[in-house]
MARBA-3410 file (N, C-alpha, C, O; in Angstrom, 1 decimal):
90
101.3,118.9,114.4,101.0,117.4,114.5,101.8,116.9,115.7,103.0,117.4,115.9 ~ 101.2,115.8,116.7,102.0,115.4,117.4,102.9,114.5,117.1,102.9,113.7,116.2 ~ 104.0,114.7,118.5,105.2,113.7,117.8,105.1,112.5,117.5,105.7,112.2,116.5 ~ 104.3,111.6,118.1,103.8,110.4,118.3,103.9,110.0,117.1,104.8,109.6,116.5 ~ 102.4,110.3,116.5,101.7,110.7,115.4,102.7,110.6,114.3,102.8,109.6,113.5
103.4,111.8,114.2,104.3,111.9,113.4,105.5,111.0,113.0,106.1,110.8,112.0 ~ 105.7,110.4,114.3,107.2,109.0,114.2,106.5,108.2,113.8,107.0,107.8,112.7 ~ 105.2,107.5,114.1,104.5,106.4,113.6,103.9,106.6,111.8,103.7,105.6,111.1 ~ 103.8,107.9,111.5,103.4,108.0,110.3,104.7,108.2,109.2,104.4,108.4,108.1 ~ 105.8,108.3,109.6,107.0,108.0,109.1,107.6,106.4,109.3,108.2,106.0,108.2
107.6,105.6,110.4,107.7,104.9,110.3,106.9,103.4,110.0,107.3,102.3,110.0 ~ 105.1,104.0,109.4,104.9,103.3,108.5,105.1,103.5,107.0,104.7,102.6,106.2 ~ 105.8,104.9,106.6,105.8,105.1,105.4,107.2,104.0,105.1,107.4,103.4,104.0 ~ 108.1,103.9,106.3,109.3,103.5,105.9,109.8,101.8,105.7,110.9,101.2,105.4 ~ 108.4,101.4,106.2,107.9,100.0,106.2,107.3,99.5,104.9,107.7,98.4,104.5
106.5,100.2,104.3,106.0,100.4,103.0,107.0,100.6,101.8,106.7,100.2,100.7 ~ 108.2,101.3,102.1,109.1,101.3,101.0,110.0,99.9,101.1,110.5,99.4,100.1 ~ 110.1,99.4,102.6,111.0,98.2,102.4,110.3,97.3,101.7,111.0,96.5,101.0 ~ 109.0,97.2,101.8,108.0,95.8,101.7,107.8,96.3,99.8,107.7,95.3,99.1 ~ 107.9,97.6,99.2,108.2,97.8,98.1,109.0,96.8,97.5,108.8,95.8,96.8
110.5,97.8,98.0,111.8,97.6,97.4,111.7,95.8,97.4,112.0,95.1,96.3 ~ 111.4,95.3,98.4,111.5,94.0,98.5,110.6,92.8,97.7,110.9,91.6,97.5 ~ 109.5,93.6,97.3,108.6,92.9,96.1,109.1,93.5,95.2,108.4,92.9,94.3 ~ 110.0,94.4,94.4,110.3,94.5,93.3,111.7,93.8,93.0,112.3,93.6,91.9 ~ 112.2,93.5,94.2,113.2,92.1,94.1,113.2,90.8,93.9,114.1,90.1,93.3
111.8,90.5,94.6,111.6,89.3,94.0,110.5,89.3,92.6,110.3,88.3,92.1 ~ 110.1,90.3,92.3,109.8,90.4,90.3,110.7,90.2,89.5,110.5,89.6,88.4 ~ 111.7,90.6,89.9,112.3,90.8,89.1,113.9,89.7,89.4,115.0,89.9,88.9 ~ 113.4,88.4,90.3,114.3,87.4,89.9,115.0,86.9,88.7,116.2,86.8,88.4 ~ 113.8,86.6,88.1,114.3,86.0,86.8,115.3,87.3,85.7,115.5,87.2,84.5
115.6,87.8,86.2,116.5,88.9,84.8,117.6,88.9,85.5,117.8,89.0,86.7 ~ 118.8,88.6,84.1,119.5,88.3,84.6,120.2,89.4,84.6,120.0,90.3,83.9 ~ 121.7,89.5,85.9,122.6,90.5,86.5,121.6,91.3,86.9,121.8,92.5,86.6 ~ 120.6,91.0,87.4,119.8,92.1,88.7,120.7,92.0,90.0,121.2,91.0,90.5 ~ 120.7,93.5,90.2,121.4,94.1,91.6,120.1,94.1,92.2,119.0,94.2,91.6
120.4,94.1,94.0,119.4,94.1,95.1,119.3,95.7,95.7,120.1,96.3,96.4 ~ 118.2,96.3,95.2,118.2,97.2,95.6,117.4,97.0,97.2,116.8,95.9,97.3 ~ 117.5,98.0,98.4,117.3,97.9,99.2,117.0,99.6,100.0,117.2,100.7,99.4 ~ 116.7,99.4,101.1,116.1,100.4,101.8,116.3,100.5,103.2,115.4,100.0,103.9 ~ 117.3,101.0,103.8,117.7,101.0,105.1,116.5,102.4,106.0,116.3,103.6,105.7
115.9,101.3,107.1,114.4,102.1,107.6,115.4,103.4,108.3,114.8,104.5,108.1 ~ 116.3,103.6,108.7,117.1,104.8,108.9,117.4,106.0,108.0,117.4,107.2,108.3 ~ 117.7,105.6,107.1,118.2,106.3,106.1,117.8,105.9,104.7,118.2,104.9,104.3 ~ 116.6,106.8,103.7,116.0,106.5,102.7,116.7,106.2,101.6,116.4,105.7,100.6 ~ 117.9,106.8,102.2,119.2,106.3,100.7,119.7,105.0,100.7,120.1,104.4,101.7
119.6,104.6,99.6,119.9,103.5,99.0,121.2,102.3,99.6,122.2,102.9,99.4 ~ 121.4,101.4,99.9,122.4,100.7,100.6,123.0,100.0,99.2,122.4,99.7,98.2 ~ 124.5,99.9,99.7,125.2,99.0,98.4,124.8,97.3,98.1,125.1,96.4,98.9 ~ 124.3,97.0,96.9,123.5,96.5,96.2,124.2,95.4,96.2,125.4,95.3,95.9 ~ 123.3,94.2,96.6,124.0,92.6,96.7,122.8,92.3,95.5,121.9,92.9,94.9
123.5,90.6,95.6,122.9,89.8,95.1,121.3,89.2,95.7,121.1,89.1,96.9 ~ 120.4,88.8,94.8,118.7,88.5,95.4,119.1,87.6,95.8,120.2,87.1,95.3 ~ 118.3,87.1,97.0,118.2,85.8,97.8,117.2,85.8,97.9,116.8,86.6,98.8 ~ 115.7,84.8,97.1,114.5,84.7,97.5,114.1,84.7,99.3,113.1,85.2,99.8 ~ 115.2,83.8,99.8,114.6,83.6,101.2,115.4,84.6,102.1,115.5,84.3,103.3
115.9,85.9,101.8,116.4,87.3,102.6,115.2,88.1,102.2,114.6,88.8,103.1 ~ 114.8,87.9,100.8,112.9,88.5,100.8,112.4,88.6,101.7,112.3,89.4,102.6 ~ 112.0,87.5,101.5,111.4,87.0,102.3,111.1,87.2,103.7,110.0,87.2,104.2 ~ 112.2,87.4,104.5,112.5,87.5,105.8,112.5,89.4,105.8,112.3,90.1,106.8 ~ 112.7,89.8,104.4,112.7,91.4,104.4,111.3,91.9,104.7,110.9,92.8,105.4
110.5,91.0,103.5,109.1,91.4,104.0,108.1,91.2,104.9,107.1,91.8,105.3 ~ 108.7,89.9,105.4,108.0,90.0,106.7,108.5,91.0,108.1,107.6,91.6,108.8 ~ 109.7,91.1,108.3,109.8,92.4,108.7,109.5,93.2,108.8,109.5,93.7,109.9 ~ 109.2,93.9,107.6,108.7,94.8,107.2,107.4,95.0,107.6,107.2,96.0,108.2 ~ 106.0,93.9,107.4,105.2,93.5,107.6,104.9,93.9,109.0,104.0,94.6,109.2
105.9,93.5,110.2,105.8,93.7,111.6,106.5,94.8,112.2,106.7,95.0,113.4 ~ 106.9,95.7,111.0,107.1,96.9,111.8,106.0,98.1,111.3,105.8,99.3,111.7 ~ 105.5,97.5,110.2,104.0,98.4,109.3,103.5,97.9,110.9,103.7,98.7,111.8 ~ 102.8,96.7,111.1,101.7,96.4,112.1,102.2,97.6,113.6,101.4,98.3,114.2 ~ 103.3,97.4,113.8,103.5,98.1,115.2,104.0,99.6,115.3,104.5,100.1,116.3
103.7,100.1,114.4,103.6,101.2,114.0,101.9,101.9,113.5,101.4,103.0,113.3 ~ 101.6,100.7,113.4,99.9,100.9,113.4,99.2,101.1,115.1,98.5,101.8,115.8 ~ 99.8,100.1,115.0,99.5,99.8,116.9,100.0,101.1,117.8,99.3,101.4,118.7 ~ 101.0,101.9,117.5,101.3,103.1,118.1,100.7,104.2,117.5,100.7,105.2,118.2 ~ 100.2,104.2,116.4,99.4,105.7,116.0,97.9,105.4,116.6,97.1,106.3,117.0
97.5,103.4,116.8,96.3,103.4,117.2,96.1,104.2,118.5,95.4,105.2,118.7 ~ 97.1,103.5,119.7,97.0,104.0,120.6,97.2,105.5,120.9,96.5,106.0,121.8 ~ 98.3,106.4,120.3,97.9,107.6,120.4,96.5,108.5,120.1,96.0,109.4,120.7 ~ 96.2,108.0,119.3,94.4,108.4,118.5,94.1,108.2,119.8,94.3,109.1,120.6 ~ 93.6,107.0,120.2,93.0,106.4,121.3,93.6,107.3,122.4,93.2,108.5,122.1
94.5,107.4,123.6,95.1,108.2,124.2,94.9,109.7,124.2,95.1,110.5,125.2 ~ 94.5,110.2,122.4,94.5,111.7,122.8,92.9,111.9,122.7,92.3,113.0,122.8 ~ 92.1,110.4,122.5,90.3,110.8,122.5,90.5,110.8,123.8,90.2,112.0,124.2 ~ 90.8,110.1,124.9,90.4,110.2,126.2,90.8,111.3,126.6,89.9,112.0,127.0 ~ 91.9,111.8,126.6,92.0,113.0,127.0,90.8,114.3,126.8,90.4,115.2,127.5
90.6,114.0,125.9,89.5,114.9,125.5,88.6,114.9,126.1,88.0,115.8,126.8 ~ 88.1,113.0,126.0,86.7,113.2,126.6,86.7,113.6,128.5,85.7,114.2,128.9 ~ 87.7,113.4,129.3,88.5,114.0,130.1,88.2,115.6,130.5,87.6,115.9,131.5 ~ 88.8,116.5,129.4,89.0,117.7,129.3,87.1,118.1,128.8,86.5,118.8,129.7 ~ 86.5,117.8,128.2,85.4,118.2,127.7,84.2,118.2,129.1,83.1,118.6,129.0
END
């Protein structure tokens, strides 16, 4: 698999766990002494656990949101980049 390829399909899986982690934070507002679980896109292990803030969600998921999108945008364009090549080589 190319590398490209492969960082963008990692780094939308790691977009998808933040945008997870971060709707299962805000479900789970209402119960009380809930810890914030979280997801550092570096490192899939767990970060030490604060308190929810609806509007850090919030700003988590949209983040999250625009690094899913630009990480779409770079597997697009490699697809794209390695058809021309082809059609190129063919």
């Amino acid at each position: 698999m190319n590398v490209a390829v492969s960082t963008a399909l990692s780094g939308i899986s790691a977009a998808n766990e933040r945008l997870r982690a971060s709707a299962s934070n805000i479900a789970n507002l209402a119960t009380t002494n809930q810890s914030r679980p979280s997801v550092e896109p570096t490192n899939v292990d767990k970060v030490p656990e604060r308190e929810i803030n609806p509007a850090n969600e919030v700003v988590e998921q949209q983040s999250a949101a625009y690094a899913f999108v630009a990480n779409l945008k770079v597997l697009q364009t490699q697809i794209n980049t390695t058809g021309a090549l082809l059609d190129i080589k063919a």
